[in-house]
C-alpha positions, -999 to +999 in steps of 0.1 A: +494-131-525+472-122-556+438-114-558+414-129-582+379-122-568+382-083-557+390-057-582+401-020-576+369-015-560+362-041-543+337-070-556+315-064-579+292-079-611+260-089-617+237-102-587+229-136-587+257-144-609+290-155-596+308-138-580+281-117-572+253-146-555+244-149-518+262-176-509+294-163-521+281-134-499+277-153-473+309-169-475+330-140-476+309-119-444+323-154-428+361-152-442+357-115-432+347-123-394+376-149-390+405-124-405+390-095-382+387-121-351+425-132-356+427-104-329+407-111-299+410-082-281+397-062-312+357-048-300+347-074-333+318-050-351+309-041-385+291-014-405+272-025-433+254+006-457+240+002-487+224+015-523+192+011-530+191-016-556+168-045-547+191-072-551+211-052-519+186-066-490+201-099-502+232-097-500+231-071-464+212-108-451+238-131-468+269-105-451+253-103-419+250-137-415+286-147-421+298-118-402+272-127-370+284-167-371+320-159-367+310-139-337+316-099-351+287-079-343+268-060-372+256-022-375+231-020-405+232+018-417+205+010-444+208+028-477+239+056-470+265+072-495+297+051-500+315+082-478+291+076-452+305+043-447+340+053-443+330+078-418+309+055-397+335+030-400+359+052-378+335+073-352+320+042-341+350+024-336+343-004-359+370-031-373+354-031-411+329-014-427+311-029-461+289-010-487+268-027-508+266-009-542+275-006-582+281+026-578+270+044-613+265+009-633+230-003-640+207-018-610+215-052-622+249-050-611+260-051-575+295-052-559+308-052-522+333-025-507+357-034-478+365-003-452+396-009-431+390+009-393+408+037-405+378+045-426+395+037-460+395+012-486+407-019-471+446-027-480+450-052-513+465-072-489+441-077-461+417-085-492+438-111-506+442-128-468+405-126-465+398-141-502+421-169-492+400-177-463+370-180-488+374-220-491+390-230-454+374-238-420+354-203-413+360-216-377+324-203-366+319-192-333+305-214-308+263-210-299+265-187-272+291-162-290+274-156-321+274-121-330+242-098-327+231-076-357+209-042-350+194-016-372+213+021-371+186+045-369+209+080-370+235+067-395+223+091-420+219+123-396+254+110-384+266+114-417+247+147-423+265+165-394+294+156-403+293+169-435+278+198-427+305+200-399+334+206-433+317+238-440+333+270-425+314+275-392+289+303-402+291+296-440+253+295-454+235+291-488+209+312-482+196+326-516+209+298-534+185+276-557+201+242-557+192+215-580+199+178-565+203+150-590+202+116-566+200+093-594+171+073-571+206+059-550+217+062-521+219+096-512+183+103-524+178+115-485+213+125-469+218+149-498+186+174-502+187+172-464+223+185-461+214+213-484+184+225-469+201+226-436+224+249-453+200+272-462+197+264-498+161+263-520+165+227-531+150+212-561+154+175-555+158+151-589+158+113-587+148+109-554+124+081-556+136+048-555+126+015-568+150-008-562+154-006-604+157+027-613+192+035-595+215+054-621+181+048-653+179+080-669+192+101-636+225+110-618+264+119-630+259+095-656+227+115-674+224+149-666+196+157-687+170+154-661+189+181-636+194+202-665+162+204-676+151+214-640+180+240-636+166+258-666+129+256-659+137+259-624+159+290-625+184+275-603+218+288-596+234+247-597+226+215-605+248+187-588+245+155-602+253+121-578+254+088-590+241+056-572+265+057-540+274+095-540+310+096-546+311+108-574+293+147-591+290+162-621+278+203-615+259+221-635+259+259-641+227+279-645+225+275-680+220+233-674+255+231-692+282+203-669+307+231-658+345+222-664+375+216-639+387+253-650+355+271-640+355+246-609 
């Protein structure tokens, strides 16, 4: 079965544009709810996380209402990194997770990313069954099973410990002067708060969202800014994210990107 709406990364393009517009949004949280429901004796909930562009509180309202009338029940993480969502997706036993993000493109784009429960991209398959479902009966659930949606308040400190958690037990950065490129995305929190934690000095970059400036000037995909602050900064690295944080460029103490080799 081919695929003609999802790419290699899931949905994406600019919002408000097809595919990228709320009803289409809509449309697929509801083809989503009736391929996960198939399964009645799954638990039937859903992590949704996001990036911080504006046009992302749209489209978390247009999922979460086609995911809530086919009766799954939705777990809004709020702005999170794309890893985040994987991780949540497993420890709290969810049947998909969704993030809402670009990833580095500008804030005028948006796309949508399917998690499987195993807390990886969802199989091309499963995302051809579920864009097949896009124009049939969404067979919504009846009044009294609609699903519930709530707000995640410790998705982010979820996320922290468990990243902290890969570090050998007893590892810390004291003594280290860490520059933190956000690229105003999602990560403009999770990330200086992970490092600080560790021990680190942190000199936080793009960290001050807008809903337009995601990825403008910031991030993996202009390090300028961070290098600029190593130098002036005397910082020991300079880690660059882009809008979802999964993807770095580093940066030695000079501000110059540091290579694979020296990696």
């Amino acid at each position: 079965m081919a695929r003609k709406m999802f790419g290699t990364d899931g949905v994406r393009g600019t919002a408000n544009t097809y595919p990228m517009t709320a009803e289409m949004a809509l449309r697929l949280g509801a083809a989503a709810g009736r391929f996960f429901r198939r399964d009645h004796s799954a638990a039937h909930r859903v992590v949704i996380g996001k990036d911080t562009r504006l046009s992302g509180y749209m489209f978390e309202n247009a999922l979460t209402a086609g995911l809530t009338s086919t009766g799954m029940n939705v777990l809004l993480l709020g702005p999170v990194p794309t890893p985040a969502v994987g991780l949540l997706t497993t420890s709290m036993r969810a049947d998909l997770g969704v993030m809402i993000s670009a990833s580095h493109n500008p804030h005028h784009d948006n796309g949508i990313k399917f998690f499987g429960p195993d807390g990886f991209k969802l199989s091309d398959e499963a995302e051809a069954e579920i864009e097949a479902l896009l124009d049939g009966d969404v067979a919504p659930a009846q009044a009294q099973n609609i699903g519930r949606a709530k707000r995640v308040d410790d998705g982010r400190f979820r996320y922290i410990e468990r990243v902290k958690s890969t570090f050998p037990s007893g590892m810390r950065l004291d003594g280290l002067k860490v520059v933190i490129d956000c690229a105003n995305g999602a990560a403009y929190k999770a990330a200086p708060e992970i490092l600080w934690e560790l021990g680190a000095e942190v000199i936080p970059v793009g960290v001050s969202p807008n809903g337009f400036n995601i990825n403008e000037g910031c991030g993996s995909t202009c390090v300028t800014t961070a290098a600029e602050a190593v130098v002036s900064h005397g910082a020991d690295v300079g880690l660059c994210l882009d809008g979802d944080a999964d993807r770095i460029m580093v940066l030695d103490q000079t501000g110059a990107v540091a290579d694979g080799d020296q990696l």
